[in-house]
C-alpha positions as CSV (number, residue, x, y, z in Angstrom):
1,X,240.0,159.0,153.9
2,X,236.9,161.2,154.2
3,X,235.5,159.0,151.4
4,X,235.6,156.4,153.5
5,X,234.5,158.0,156.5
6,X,231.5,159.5,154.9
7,X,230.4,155.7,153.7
8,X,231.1,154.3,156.8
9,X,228.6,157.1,158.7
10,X,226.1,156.5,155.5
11,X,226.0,153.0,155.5
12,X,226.3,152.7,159.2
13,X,229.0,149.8,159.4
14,X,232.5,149.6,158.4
15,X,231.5,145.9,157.4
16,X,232.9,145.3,154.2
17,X,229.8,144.4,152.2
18,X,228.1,147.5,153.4
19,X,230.9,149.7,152.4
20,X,231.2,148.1,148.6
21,X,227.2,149.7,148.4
22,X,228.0,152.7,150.0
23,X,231.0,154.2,148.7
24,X,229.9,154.8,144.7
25,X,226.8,156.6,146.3
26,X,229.1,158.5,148.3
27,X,231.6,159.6,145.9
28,X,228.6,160.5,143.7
29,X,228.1,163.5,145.9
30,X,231.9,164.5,146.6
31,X,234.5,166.8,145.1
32,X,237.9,165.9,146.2
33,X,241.0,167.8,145.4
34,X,241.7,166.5,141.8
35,X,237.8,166.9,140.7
36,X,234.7,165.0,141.0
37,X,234.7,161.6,142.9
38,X,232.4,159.7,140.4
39,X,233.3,156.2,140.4
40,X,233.1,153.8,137.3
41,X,231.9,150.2,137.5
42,X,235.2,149.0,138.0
43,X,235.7,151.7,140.6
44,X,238.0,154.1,139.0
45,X,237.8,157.9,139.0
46,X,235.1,158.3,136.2
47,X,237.2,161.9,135.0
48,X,240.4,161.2,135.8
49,X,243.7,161.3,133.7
50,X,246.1,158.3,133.9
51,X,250.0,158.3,132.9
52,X,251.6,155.3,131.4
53,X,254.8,154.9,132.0
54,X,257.2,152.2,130.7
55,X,260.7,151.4,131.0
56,X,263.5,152.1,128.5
57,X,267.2,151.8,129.4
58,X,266.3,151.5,133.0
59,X,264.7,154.7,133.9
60,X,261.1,155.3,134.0
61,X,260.0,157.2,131.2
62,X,256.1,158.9,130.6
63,X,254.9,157.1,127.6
64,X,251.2,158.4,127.0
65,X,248.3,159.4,128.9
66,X,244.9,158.3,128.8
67,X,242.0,161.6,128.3
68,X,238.8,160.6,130.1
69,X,237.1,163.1,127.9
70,X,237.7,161.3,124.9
71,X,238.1,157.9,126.1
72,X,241.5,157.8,123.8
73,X,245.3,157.5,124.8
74,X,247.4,160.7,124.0
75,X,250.9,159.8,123.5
């Protein structure tokens, strides 16, 4: 939410169009409670970790998780 705040009061609109320009510049200068808010070209956390989970027997299970560090999945 205060990512979204701080690109509505940057780009001075909460037009949609204006917001797509003005929230990776935004996040750019932002720490947020998991790390930096660096956004990638498709708009993901450019450090963050990601769990894959999958299905066996009918329970959610952790399968592997993805290291932005070194790009790889780490099962």
């Amino acid at each position: 939410m205060w990512l979204l705040g701080s690109a509505i009061l940057q780009a001075g609109s909460t037009e949609t169009d204006d917001l797509v320009g003005a929230i990776p510049l935004v996040a750019e200068r932002m720490i947020g409670a998991s790390g930096p808010l660096r956004l990638t070209d498709g708009g993901d956390l450019a450090h963050a970790s990601y769990v894959v989970m999958q299905i066996r027997n009918g329970e959610w299970v952790q399968d592997a998780t993805y290291d932005p560090i070194t790009q790889s999945i780490v099962r």
